[in-house]
C-alpha positions as a LaTeX table, in Angstrom:
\begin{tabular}{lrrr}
\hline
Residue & $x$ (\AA) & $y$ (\AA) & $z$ (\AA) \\
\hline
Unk1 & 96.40 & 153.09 & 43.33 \\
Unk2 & 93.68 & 150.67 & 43.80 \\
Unk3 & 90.36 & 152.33 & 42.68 \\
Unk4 & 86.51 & 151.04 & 43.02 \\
Unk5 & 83.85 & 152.72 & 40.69 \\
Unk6 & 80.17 & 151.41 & 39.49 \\
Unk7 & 78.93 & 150.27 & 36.51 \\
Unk8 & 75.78 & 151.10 & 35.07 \\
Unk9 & 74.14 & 147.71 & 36.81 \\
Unk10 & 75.91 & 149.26 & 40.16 \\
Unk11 & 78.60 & 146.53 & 40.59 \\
Unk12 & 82.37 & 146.69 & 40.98 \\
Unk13 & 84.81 & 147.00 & 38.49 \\
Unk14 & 87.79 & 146.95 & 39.91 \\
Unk15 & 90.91 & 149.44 & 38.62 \\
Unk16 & 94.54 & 148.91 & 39.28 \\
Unk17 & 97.44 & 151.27 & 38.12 \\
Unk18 & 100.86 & 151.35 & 37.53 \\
Unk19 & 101.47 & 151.72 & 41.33 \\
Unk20 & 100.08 & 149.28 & 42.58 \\
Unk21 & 101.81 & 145.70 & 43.91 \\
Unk22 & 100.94 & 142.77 & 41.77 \\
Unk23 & 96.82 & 142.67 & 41.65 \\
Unk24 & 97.22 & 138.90 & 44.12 \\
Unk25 & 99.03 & 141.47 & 46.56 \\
Unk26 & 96.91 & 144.41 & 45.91 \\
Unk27 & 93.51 & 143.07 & 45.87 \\
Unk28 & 91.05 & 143.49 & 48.72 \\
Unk29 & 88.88 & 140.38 & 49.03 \\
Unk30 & 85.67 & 142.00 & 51.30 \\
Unk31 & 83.61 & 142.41 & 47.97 \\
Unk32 & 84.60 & 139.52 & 46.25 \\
Unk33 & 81.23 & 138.75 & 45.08 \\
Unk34 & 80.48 & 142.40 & 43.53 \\
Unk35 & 82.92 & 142.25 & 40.94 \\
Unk36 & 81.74 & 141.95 & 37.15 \\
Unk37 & 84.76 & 143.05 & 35.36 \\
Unk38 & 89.00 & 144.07 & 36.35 \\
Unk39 & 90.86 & 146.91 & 34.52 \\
Unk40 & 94.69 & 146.91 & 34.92 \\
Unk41 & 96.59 & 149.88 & 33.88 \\
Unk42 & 100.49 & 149.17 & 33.71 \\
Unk43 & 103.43 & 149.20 & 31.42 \\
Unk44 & 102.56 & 145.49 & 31.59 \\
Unk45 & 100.54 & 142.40 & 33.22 \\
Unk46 & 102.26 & 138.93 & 33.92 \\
Unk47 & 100.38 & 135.62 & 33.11 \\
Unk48 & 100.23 & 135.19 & 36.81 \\
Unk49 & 98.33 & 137.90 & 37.64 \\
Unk50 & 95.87 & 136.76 & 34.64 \\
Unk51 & 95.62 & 133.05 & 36.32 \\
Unk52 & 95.33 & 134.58 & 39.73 \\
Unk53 & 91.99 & 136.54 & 38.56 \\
Unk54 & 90.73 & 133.67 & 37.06 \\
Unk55 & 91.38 & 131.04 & 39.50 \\
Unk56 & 89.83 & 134.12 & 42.33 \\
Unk57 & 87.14 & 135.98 & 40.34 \\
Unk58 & 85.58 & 132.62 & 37.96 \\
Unk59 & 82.79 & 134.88 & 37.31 \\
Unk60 & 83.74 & 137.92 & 35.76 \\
Unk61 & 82.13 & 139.19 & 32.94 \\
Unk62 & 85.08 & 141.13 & 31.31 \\
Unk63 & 88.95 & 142.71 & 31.79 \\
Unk64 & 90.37 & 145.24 & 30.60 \\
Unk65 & 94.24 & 145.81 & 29.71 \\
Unk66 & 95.46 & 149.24 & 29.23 \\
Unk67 & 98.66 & 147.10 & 29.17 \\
Unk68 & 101.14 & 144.38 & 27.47 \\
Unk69 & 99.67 & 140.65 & 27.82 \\
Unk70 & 102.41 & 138.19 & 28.60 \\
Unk71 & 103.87 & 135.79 & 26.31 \\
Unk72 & 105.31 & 132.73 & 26.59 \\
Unk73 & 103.61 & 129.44 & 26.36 \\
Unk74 & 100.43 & 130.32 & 27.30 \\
Unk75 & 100.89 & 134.04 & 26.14 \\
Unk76 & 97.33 & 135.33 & 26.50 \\
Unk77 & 95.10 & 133.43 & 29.09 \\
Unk78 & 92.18 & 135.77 & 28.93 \\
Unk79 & 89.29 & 133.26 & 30.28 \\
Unk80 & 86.48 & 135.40 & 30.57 \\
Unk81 & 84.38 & 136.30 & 27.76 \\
Unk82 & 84.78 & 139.73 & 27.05 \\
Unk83 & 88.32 & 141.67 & 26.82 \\
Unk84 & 90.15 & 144.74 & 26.21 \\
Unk85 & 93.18 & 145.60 & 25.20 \\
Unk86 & 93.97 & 149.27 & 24.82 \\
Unk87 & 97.75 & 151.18 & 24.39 \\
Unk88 & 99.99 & 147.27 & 24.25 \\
Unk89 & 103.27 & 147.84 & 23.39 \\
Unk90 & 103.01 & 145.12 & 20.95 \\
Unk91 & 100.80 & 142.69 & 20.25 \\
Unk92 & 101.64 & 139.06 & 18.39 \\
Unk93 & 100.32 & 136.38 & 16.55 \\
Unk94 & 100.47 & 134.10 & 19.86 \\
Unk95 & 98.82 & 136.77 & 21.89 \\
Unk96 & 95.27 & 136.54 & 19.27 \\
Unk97 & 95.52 & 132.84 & 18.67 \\
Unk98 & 96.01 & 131.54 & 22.16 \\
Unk99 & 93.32 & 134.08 & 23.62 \\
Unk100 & 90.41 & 131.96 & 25.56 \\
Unk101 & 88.00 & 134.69 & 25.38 \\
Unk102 & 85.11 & 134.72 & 23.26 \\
Unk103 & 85.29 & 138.97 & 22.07 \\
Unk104 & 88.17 & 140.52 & 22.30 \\
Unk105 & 88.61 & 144.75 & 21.06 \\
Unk106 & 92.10 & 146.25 & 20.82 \\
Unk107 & 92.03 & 149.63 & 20.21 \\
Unk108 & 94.91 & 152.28 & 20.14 \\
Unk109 & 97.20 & 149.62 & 19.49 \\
Unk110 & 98.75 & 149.49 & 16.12 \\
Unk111 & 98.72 & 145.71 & 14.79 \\
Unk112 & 100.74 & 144.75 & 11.58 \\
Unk113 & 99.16 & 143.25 & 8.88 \\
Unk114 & 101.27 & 140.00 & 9.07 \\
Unk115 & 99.89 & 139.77 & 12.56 \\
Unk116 & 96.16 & 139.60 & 11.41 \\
Unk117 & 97.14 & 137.52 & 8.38 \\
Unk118 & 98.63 & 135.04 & 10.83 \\
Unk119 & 95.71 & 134.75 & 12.94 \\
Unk120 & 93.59 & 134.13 & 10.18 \\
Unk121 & 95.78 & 131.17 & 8.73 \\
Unk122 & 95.68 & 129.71 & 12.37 \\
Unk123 & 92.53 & 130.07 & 12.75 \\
Unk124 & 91.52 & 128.27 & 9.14 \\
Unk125 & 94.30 & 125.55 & 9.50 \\
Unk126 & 94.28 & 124.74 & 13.16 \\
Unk127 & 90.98 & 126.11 & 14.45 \\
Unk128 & 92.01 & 127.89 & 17.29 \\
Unk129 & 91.03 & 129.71 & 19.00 \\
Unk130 & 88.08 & 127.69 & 19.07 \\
Unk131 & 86.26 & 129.83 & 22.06 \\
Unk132 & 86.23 & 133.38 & 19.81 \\
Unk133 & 83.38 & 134.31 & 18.04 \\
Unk134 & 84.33 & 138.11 & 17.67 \\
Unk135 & 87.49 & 140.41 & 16.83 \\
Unk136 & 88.29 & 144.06 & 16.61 \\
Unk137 & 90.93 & 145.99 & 16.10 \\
Unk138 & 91.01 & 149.94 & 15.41 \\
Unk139 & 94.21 & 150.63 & 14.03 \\
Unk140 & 95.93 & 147.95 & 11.73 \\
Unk141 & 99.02 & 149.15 & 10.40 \\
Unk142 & 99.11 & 148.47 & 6.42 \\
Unk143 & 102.27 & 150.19 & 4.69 \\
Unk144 & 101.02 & 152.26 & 2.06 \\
Unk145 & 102.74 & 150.34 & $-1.22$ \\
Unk146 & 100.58 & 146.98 & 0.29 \\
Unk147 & 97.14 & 146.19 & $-1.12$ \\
Unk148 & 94.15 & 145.89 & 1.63 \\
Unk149 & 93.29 & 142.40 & 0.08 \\
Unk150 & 96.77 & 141.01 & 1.82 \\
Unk151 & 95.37 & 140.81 & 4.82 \\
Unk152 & 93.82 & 137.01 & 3.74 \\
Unk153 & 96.59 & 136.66 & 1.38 \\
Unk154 & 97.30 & 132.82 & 1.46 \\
Unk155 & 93.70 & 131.98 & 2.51 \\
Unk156 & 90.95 & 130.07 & 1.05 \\
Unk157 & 88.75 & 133.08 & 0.87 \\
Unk158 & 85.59 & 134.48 & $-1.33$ \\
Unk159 & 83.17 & 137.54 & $-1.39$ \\
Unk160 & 80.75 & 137.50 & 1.16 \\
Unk161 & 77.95 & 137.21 & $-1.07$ \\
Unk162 & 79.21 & 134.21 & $-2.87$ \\
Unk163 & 79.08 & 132.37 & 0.58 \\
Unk164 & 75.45 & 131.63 & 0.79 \\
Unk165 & 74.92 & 133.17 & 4.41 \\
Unk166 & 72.79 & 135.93 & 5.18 \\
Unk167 & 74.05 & 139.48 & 4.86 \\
Unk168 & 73.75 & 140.47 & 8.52 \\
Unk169 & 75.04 & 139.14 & 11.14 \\
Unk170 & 72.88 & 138.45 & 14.86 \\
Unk171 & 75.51 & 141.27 & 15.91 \\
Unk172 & 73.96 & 143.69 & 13.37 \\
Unk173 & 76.91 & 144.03 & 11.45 \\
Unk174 & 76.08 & 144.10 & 7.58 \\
Unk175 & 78.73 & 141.95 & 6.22 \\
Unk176 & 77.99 & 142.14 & 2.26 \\
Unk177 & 81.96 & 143.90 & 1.96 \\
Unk178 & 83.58 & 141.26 & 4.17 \\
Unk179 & 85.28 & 138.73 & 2.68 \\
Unk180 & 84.29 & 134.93 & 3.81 \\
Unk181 & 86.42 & 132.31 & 5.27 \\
Unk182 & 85.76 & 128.83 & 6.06 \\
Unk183 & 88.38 & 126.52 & 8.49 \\
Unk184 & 89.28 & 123.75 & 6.99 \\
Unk185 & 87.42 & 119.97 & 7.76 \\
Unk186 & 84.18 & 119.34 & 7.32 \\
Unk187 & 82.02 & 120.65 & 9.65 \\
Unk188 & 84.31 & 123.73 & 9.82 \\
Unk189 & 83.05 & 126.91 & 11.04 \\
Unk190 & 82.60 & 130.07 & 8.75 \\
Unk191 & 83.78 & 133.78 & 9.31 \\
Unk192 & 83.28 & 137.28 & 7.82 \\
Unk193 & 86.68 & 139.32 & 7.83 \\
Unk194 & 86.07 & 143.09 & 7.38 \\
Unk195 & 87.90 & 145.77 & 6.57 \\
Unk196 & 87.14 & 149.46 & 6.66 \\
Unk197 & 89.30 & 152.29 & 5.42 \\
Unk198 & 89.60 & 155.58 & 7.37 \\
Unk199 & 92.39 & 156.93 & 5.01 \\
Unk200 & 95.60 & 156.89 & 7.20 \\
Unk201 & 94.11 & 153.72 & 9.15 \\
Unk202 & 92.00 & 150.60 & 9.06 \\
Unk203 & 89.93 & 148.73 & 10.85 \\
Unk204 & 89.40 & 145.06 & 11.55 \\
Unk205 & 86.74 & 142.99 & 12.29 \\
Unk206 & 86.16 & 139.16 & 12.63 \\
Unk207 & 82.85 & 137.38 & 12.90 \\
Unk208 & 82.36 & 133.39 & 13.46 \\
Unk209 & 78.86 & 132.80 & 12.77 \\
Unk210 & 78.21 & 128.74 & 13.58 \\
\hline
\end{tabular}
C-alpha cells in the first residue's frame, strides 16, 4: 500500500508498506515536488531503493525506516539530513559510522553496547562520519553485570565540566552529566556522550558541537 498524508506545513510525506513493489516501482511521480520527507515500512529496505530516493527526491528533508538498512559497502546511505530508524532487526557498527545524515533517532531498536562503543572509537580515530552532528538511541542494551561507563571504554574521554565548553548545548540539551570526547588531530571536533538510566533501559545521546 502506497499511502499520501500531510504534514503540519501541508506537504507530502510519502508512506510505503510491506506490500508494496520496490519504492522505484511503486512511486508515483505527479507530485514530485510536494514531498518533504519518505517513510518505508518493511521487513527491510535495499541500498537501491535508498540511492533511488536520493538521486529522485535531492530535496527531502527527512526518511523514515520502520525497517532494516542495508549493509554492505556502503551499508547506510542516508543523504538527507534528518532520519529514522524505528523496529531494525539489527543495527551495526557500519550502519552508524557510514550514515551521511546529519541527525539520526533509532528508537525501539535495541543496540548493544559494543555497537555504540564502536561508533565512538570511529568516530574519535577516523572522524567519520564527518556529516553527523546528532545521535539518539532509546533502548541500548547494557547486560546487567556491565558498568554504564563502558560505553567510552577505550576512549580518550573526561567529565563534561572539565572540558571548558558551556553546559548547554544550542539544542537545549544540558550536558553537565555527559561525558566529553574530542577526535583526535588538531583541530578535532568535540562531543558530549550522554547517558540516561530508565532502570531496565538506557538511553543514548551524541552531540558534536564545532
Amino acid at each position: 500500500m502506497v499511502r499520501e498524508r500531510f504534514n503540519r506545513q501541508k506537504k507530502y510525506i510519502r508512506e510505503f508498506s510491506s506490500k508494496d513493489a520496490p519504492v522505484h516501482k511503486a512511486i508515483n511521480f505527479c507530485h514530485l515536488k510536494n514531498f518533504v520527507g519518505f517513510k518505508i515500512c518493511r521487513h527491510l529496505v535495499s541500498q537501491e531503493e535508498l540511492c533511488f530516493l536520493q538521486s529522485e527526491y535531492n530535496n527531502l528533508q527527512k526518511i523514515e525506516l520502520f525497517a532494516t538498512p542495508p549493509s554492505g559497502m556502503e551499508a547506510f546511505p542516508m543523504f538527507h539530513r534528518e532520519a529514522a530508524i524505528t523496529y531494525a532487526i539489527e543495527i551495526i557498527p557500519e550502519h552508524l559510522t557510514r550514515m551521511t545524515c546529519e541527525s539520526l533517532s533509532i528508537k525501539d531498536t535495541k543496540i548493544s553496547i559494543y555497537t555504540i562503543n564502536e561508533f565512538l572509537k570511529r568516530w574519535q580515530t577516523q572522524g567519520g562520519p564527518k556529516s553527523i552532528r546528532k545521535l539518539y538511541v532509546n533502548e541500548v542494551y547494557i547486560p546487567v553485570i556491565t558498568p554504564v561507563i563502558n560505553i567510552v571504554r577505550g576512549l580518550n574521554t573526561a567529565s563534561w565540566d572539565a572540558s571548558g565548553k558551556p553546559n548547554i548545548h544550542k539544542s537545549g540539551q544540558d550536558c553537565t552529566k555527559g561525558w566529553a570526547i574530542r577526535q583526535d588531530g588538531t583541530g578535532g571536533k568535540r562531543a558530549t556522550v550522554l547517558i540516561e538510566d530508565f532502570g531496565i533501559s538506557k538511553s543514548f545521546l551524541f552531540l558534536v558541537w564545532d
